[in-house]
C-alpha positions as a Python dict, from the first residue, in 0.01 Angstrom:
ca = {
    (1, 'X'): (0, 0, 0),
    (2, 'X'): (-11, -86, -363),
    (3, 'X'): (357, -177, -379),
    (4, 'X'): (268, -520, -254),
    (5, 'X'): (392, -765, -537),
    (6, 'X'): (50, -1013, -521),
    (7, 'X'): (-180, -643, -529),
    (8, 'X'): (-1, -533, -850),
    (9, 'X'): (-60, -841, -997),
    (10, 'X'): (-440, -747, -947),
    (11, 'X'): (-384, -459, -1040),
    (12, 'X'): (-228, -542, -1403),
    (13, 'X'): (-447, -794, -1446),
    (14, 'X'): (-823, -548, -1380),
    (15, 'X'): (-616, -297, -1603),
    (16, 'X'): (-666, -506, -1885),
    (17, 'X'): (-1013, -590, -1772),
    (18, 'X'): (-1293, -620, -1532),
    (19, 'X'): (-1290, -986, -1375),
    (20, 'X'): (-1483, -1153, -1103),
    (21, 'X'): (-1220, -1337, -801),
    (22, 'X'): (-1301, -1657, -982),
    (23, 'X'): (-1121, -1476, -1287),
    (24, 'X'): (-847, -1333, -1070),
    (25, 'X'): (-750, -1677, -931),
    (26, 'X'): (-759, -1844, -1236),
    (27, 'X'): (-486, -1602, -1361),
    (28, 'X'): (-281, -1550, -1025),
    (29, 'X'): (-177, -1905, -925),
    (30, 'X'): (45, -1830, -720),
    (31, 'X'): (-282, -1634, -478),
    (32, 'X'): (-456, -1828, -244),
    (33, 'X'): (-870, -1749, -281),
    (34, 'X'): (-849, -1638, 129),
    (35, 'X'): (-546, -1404, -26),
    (36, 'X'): (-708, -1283, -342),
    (37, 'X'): (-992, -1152, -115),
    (38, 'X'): (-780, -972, 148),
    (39, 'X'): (-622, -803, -106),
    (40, 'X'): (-937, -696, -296),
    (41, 'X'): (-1044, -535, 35),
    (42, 'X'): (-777, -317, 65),
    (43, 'X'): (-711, -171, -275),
    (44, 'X'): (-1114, -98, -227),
    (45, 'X'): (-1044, 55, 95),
    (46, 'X'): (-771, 247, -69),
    (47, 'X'): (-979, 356, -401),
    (48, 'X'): (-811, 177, -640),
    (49, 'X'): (-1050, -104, -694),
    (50, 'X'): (-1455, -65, -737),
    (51, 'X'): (-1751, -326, -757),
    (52, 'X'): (-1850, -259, -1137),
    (53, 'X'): (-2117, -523, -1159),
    (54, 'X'): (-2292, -791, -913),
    (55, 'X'): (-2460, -1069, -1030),
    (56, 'X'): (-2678, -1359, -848),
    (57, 'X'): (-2513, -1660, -884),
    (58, 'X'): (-2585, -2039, -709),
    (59, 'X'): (-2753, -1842, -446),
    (60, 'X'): (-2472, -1602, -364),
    (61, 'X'): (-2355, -1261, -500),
    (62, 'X'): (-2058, -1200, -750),
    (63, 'X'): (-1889, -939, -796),
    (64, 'X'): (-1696, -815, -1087),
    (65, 'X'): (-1380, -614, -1005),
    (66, 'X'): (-1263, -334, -1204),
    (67, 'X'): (-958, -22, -1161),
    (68, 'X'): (-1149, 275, -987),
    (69, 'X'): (-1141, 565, -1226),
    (70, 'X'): (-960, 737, -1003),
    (71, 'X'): (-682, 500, -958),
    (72, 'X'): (-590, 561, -1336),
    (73, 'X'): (-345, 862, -1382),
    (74, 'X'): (-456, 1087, -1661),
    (75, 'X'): (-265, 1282, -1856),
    (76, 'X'): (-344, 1645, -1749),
    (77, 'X'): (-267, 1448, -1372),
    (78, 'X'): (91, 1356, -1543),
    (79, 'X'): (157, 1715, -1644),
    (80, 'X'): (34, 1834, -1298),
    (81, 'X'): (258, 1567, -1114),
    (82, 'X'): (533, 1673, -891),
    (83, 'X'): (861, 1520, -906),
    (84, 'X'): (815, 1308, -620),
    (85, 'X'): (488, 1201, -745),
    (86, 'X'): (638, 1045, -1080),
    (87, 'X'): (898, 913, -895),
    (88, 'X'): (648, 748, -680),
    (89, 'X'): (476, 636, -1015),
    (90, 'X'): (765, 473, -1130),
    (91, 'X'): (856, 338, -848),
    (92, 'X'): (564, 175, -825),
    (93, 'X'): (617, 37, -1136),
    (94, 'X'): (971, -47, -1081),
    (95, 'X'): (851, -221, -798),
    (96, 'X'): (611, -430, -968),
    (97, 'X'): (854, -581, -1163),
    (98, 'X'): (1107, -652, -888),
    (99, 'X'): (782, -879, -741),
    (100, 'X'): (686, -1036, -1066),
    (101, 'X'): (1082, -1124, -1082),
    (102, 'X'): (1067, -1263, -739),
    (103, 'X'): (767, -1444, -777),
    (104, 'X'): (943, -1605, -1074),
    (105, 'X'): (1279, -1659, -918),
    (106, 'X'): (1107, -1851, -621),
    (107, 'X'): (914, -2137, -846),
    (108, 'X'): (1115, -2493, -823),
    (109, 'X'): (1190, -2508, -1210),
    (110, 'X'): (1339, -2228, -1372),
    (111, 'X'): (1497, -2194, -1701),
    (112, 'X'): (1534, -1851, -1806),
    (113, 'X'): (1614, -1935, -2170),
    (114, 'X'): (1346, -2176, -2180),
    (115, 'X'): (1074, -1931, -2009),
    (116, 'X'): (1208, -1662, -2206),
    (117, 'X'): (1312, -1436, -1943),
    (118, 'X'): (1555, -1160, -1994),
    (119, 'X'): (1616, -814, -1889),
    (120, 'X'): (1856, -554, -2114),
    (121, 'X'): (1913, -215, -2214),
    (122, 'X'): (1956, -42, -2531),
    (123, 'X'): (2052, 347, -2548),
    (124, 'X'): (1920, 487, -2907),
    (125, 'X'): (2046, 805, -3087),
    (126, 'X'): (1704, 929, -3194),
    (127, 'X'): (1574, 1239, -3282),
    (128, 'X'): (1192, 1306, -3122),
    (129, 'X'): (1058, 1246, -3473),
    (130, 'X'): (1268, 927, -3480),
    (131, 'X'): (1147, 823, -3119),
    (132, 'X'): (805, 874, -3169),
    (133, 'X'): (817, 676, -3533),
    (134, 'X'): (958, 382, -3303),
    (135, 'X'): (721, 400, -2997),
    (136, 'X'): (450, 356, -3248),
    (137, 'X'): (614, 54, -3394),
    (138, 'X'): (657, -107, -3048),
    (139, 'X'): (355, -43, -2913),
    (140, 'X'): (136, -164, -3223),
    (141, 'X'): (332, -501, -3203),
    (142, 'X'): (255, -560, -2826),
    (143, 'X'): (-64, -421, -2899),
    (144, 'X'): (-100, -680, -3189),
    (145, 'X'): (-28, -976, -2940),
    (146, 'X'): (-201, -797, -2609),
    (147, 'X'): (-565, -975, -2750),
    (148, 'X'): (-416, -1302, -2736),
    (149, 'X'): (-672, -1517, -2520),
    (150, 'X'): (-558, -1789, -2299),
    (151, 'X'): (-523, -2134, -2406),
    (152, 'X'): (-345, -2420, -2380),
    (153, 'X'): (21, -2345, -2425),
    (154, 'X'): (38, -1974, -2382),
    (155, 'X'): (188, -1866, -2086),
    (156, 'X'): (131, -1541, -1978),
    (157, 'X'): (414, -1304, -1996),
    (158, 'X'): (480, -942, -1869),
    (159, 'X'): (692, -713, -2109),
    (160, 'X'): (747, -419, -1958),
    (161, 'X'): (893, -121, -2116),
    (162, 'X'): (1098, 222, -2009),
    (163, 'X'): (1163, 487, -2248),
    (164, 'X'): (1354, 814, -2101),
    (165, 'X'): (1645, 1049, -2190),
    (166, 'X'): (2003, 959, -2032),
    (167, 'X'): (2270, 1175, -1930),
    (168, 'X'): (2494, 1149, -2257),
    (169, 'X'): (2794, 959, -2229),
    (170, 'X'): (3145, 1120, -2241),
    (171, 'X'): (3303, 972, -2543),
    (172, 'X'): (3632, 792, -2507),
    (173, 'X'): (3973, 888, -2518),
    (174, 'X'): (4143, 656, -2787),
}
């Protein structure tokens, strides 16, 4: 249900805040406003969007959309989570990005050095002390940039990160 490429979009975009389908649009080009609202109806018929305010507006009702607080995983619901649960999680996820990707992929001009995509991977020897010293770092530079608001000129772009313990490599033979 959520795994839908447009509906995480929505998703993302009420997890960083509340925002009317005039909002939405204006962020999710790509939607159509017929779209948008299909969409809306179904992650409310699944729980994972709520009506958090309704306003009256040139004679008509609108509604502000926000993430239904049960839709947001807590942390004692991590710790409680089966296997197959956080594997659904990050699939999820993982998912998300494969539509963001494709959504990208599929516009008529693409320049990936230009648009600034890329996708890599980087295996760290850290202690925990070490990993948690670096997490921090990382996440108060995107956190630093996160309160950017639009303008003219800035594109929105998803960084997504994955932090997680490998199997360790067998070192080579020389």
């Amino acid at each position: 249900m959520i795994l839908h490429p447009q509906r995480m979009a929505i998703i993302r975009a009420l997890a960083r805040r509340p925002q009317t389908a005039k909002e939405l649009l204006a962020g999710l080009s790509d939607v159509s406003q017929a779209t948008l609202y299909r969409h809306i109806a179904l992650l409310r018929e699944s729980g994972t969007v709520d009506v958090v305010a309704e306003r009256q507006a040139h004679g008509a009702v609108e509604r502000t959309y926000g993430l239904a607080a049960e839709a947001i995983v807590s942390g004692s619901e991590l710790s409680g989570a089966s296997r197959e649960d956080h594997f659904r999680y990050f699939a999820t996820f993982a998912s998300g990005l494969l539509g963001e990707y494709s959504n990208y992929v599929a516009r008529e001009d693409i320049d990936l050095e230009r648009d600034g995509v890329g996708f890599r991977e980087h295996v760290f020897n850290l202690t925990d002390a070490e990993l948690r010293e670096m997490l921090a770092e990382v996440r108060a530079v995107l956190e630093a940039r996160s309160n950017n608001a639009p303008s003219a000129g800035r594109i929105p772009r998803l960084i997504a990160t994955v932090t997680m313990p490998i199997t360790p490599r067998e070192p080579e033979e020389s």
